[in-house]
C-alpha positions as CSV (number, residue, x, y, z in Angstrom):
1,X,-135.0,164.6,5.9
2,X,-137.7,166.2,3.7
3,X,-140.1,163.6,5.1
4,X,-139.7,164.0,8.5
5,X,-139.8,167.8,8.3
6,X,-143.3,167.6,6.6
7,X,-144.2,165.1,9.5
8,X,-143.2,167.8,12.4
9,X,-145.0,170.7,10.8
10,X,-148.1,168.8,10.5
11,X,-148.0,167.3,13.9
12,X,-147.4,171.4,14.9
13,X,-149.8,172.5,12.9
14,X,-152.0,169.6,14.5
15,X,-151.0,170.7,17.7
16,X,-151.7,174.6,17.0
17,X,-155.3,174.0,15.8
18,X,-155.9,171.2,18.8
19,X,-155.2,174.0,21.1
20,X,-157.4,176.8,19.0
21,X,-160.5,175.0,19.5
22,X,-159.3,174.0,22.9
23,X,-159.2,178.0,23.7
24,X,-162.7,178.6,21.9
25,X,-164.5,175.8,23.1
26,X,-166.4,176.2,26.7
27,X,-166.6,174.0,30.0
28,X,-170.0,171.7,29.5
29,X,-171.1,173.5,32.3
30,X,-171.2,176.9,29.9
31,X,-173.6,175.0,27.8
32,X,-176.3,176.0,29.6
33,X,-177.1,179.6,29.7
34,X,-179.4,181.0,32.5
35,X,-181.2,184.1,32.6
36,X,-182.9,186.0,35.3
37,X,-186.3,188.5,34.3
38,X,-187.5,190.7,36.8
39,X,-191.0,190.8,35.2
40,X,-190.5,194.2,33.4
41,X,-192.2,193.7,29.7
42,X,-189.0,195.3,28.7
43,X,-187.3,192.6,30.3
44,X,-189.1,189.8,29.4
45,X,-188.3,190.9,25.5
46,X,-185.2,191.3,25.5
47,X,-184.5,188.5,27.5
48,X,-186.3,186.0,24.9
49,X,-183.8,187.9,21.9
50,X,-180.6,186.6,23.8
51,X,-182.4,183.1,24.2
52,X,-183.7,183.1,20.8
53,X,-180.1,183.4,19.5
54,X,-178.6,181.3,22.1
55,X,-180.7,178.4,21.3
56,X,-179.9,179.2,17.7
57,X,-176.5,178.9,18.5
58,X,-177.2,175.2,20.1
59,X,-177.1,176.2,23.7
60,X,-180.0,175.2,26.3
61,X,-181.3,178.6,27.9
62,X,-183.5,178.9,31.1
63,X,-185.5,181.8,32.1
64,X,-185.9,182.0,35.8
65,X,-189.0,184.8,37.1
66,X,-187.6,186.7,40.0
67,X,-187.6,189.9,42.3
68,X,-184.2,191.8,42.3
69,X,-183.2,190.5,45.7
70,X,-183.4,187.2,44.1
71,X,-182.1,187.9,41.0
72,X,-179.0,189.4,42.2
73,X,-178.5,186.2,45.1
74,X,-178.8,184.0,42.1
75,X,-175.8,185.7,40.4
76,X,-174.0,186.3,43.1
77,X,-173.8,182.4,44.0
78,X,-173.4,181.6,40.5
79,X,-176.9,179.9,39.8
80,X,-177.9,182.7,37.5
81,X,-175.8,183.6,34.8
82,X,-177.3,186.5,33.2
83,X,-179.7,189.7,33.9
84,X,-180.5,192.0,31.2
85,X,-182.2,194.1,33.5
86,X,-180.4,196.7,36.0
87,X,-181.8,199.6,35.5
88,X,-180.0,202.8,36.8
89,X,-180.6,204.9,38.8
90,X,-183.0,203.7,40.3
91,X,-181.4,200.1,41.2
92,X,-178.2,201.6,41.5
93,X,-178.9,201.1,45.6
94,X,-179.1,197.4,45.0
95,X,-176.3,196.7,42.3
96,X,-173.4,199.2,42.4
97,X,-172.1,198.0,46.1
98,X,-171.7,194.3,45.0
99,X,-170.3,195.4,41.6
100,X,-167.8,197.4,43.6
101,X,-166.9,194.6,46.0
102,X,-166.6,191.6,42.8
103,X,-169.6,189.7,44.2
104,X,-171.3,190.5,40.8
105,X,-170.4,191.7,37.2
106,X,-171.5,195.0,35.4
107,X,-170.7,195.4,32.3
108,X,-169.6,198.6,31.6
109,X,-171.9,199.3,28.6
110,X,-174.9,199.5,28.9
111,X,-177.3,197.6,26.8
112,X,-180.0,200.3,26.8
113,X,-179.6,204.4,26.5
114,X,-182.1,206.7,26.3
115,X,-184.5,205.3,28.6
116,X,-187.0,207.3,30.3
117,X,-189.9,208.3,32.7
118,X,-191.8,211.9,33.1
119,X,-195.1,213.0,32.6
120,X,-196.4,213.5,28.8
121,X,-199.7,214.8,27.1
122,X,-200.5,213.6,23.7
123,X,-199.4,215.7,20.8
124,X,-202.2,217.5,19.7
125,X,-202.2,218.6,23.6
126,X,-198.7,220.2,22.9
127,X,-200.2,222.0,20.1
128,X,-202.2,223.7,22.1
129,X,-199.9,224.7,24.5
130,X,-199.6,222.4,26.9
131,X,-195.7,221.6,26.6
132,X,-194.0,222.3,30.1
133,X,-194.4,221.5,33.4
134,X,-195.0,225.4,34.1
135,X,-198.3,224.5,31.8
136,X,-200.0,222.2,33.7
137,X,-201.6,224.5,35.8
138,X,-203.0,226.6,32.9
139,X,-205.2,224.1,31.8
140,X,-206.9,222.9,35.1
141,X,-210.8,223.1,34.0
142,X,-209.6,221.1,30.7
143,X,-207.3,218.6,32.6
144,X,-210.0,218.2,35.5
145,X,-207.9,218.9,38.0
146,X,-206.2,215.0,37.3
147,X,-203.0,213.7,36.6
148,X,-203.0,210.1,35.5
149,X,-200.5,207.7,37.3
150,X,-200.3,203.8,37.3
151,X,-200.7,202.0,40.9
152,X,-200.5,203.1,44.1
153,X,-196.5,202.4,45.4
154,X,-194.7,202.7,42.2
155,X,-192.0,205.3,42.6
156,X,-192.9,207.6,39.6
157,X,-196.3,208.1,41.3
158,X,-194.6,209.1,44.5
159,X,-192.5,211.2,42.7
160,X,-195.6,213.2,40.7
161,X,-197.3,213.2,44.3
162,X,-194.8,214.8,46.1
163,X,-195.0,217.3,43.4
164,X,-198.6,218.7,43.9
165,X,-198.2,218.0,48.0
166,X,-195.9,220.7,47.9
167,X,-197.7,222.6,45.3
168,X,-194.7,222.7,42.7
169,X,-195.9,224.2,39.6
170,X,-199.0,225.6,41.3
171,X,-200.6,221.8,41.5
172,X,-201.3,221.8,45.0
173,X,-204.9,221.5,43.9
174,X,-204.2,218.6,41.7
175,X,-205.6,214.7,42.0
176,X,-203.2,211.9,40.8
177,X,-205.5,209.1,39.9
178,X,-203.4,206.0,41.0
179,X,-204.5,203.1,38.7
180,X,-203.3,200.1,36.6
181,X,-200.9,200.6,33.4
182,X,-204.2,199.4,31.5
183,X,-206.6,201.7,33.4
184,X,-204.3,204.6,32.6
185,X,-204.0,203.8,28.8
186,X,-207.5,203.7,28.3
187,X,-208.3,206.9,30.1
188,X,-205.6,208.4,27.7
189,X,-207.3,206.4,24.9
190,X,-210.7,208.1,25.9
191,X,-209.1,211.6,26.0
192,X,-207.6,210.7,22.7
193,X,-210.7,210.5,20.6
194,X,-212.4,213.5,22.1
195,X,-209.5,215.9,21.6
196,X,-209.1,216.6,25.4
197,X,-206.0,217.2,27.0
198,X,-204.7,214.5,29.4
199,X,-201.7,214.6,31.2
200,X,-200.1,211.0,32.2
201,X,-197.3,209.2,33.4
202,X,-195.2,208.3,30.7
203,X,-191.9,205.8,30.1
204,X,-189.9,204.3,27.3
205,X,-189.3,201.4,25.9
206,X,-193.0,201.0,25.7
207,X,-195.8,200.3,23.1
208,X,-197.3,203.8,24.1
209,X,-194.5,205.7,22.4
210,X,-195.7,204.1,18.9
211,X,-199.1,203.5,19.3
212,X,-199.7,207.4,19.7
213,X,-197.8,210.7,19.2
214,X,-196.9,211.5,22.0
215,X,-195.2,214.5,23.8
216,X,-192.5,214.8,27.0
217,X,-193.8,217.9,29.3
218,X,-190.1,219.5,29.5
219,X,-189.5,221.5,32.8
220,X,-189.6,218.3,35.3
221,X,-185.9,217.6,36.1
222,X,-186.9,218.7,39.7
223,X,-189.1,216.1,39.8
224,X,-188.2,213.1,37.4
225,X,-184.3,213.9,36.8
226,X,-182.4,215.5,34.0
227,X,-183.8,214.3,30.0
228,X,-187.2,213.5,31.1
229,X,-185.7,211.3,33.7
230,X,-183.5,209.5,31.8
231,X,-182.2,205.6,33.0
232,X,-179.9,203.5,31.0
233,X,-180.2,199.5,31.2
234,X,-177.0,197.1,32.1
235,X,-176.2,194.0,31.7
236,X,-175.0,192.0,34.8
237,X,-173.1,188.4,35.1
238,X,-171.8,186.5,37.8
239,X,-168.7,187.3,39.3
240,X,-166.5,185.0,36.6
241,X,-168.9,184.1,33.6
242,X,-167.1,186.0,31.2
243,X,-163.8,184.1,32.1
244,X,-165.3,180.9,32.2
245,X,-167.6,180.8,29.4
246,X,-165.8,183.1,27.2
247,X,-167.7,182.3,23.9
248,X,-171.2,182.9,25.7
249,X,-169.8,185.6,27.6
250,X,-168.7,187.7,24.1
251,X,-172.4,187.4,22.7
252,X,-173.6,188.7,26.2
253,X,-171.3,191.6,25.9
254,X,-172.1,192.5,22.3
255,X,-176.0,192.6,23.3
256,X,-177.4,196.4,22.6
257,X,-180.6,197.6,21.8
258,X,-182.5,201.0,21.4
259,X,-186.1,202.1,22.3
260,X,-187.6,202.2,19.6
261,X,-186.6,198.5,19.1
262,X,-188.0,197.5,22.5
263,X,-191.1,199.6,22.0
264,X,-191.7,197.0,18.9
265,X,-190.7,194.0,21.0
266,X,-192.4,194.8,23.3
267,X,-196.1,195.1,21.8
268,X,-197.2,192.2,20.7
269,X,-196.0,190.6,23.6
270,X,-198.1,192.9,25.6
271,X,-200.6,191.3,23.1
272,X,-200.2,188.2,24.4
273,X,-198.3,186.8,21.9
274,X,-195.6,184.2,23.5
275,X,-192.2,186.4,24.1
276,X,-189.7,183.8,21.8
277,X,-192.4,183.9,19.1
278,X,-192.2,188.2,19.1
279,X,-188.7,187.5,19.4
280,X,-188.2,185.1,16.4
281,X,-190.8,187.5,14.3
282,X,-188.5,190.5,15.0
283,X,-185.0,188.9,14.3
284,X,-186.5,188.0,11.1
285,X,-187.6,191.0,10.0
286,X,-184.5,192.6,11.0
287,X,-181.7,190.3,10.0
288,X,-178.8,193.2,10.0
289,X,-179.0,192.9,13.6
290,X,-177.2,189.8,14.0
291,X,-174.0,190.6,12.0
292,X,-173.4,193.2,15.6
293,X,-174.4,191.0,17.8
294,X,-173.1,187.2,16.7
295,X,-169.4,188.8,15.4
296,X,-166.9,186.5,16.6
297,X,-169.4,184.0,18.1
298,X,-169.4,180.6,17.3
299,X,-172.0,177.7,17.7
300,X,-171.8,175.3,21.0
301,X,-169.6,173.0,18.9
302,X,-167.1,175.6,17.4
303,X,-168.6,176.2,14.5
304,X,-170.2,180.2,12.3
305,X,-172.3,181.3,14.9
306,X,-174.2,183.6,12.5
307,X,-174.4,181.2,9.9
308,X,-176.2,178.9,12.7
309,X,-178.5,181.4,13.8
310,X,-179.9,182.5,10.5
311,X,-180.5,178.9,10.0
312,X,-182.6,178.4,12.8
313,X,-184.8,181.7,11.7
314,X,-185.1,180.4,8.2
315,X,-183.0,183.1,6.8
């Protein structure tokens, strides 16, 4: 009798852990995890993180360069998996109908607060006293009569146009000097070294926020929105992933990041340096990361995730 009770609670104890892993482990097709990257240098480094760890975790990761239209047909017929990149407000247009409807998923938390986009002045401008929008016009002979923007068509410099066209904050008498990101740096980098006030269009996450001290003009929530025109990031999946690939799908959800760590992603691969290799250099700098963001996840073959991952970084 003894015997065969031992026998049963092994073959249920069999049974119970048979159907453990059966519950962990994904559909083959979950193996493969494939990301969409709108082009956006914040993007593009946060993107090659969540591959970084992936592929740490044993999973095969694509990365697949596309507009939003795109982006969003590929997850909405399933051939994209994940976007790191919906930025609201100002995609809201484009996402929030088809994450009403179920034709996409949006996670409700998004991956990146404190986001932003006004116009700035470097510190030592700010000392002076050029710290509101209501300043601007003060210093016209020092400023030159110019606002710096980055190219023609980008919304912020539409936004900062229609400002002096209808002479908000007495800058009717204002240029904006449309150029690239680059060509707008290095006029501020000129200014810089001669002490001259500049004022420019400025945004976070980006390398400008630690490469110089830099200072928000407060005042411009007419013009930029509320908190400097503050955006937050989400996350978005196709319309089941979470459901189907469940194990995947929980280190997509734990994702989260803060400027100040994208501003530092970001930099050197606006250096050139190849995004996975910025990515592996900052996971291994800043190993507390991955206890957040690999809790509960396991490997492709059911076994410590985090324990996987800090092998593959050398940690």
């Amino acid at each position: 009798m003894v015997s065969k009770m031992m026998v049963a609670g092994a073959l249920c104890a069999m049974a119970l852990g048979a159907q453990a892993q059966a519950q962990t482990q994904e559909p083959a097709t979950c193996k493969q995890v494939r990301f969409v990257d709108i082009g956006w240098s914040d993007i593009t480094a946060v993107t090659a993180v969540a591959t970084t760890l992936f592929e740490g975790l044993g999973y095969s990761t694509t990365t697949t360069m596309a507009s939003v239209p795109i982006s969003i047909a590929g997850l909405r017929s399933k051939q994209i998996d994940v976007s790191l990149g919906y930025w609201s407000p100002i995609q809201d247009a484009a996402f929030k109908p088809l994450a009403d409807s179920g034709s996409l998923k949006v996670l409700p938390t998004p991956n990146l607060t404190g986001a932003k986009t006004s116009l700035a002045v470097p510190t030592y401008a700010a000392d002076m006293g050029l710290k509101d929008f209501a300043d601007i016009a003060k210093f016209r002979d020092q400023l030159d009569g110019k606002i710096y923007g980055i190219e023609a068509g980008s919304s912020a410099n539409a936004k900062a146009q229609a400002m002096i066209d209808s002479n908000a904050f007495g800058l009717g008498k204002f240029k904006l000097v449309q150029s690239s990101e680059a060509g707008m740096l290095a006029e501020v980098g000129r200014a810089a070294r001669a002490k001259r006030p500049i004022v420019f269009l400025a945004w976070e996450p980006h390398p400008m926020n630690i490469q110089m001290p830099l200072t928000y003009l407060t005042g411009g929530d007419a013009v930029f929105g509320p908190n400097f025109g503050e955006a937050r990031v989400f996350t978005v999946v196709a319309p089941d992933y979470l459901e189907r690939c469940s194990n995947a799908g929980r280190l997509v959800q734990q994702l989260s990041f803060n400027t100040d760590m994208e501003n530092r992603l970001m930099q050197p691969i606006m250096d050139k340096i190849a995004p996975k290799t910025a990515a592996k250099d900052f996971l291994s700098k800043n190993p507390q990361l991955l206890d957040k963001w690999l809790a509960g996840v396991k490997t492709v073959d059911n076994k410590d995730g985090l324990a996987a991952v800090k092998a593959s970084l050398g940690l």
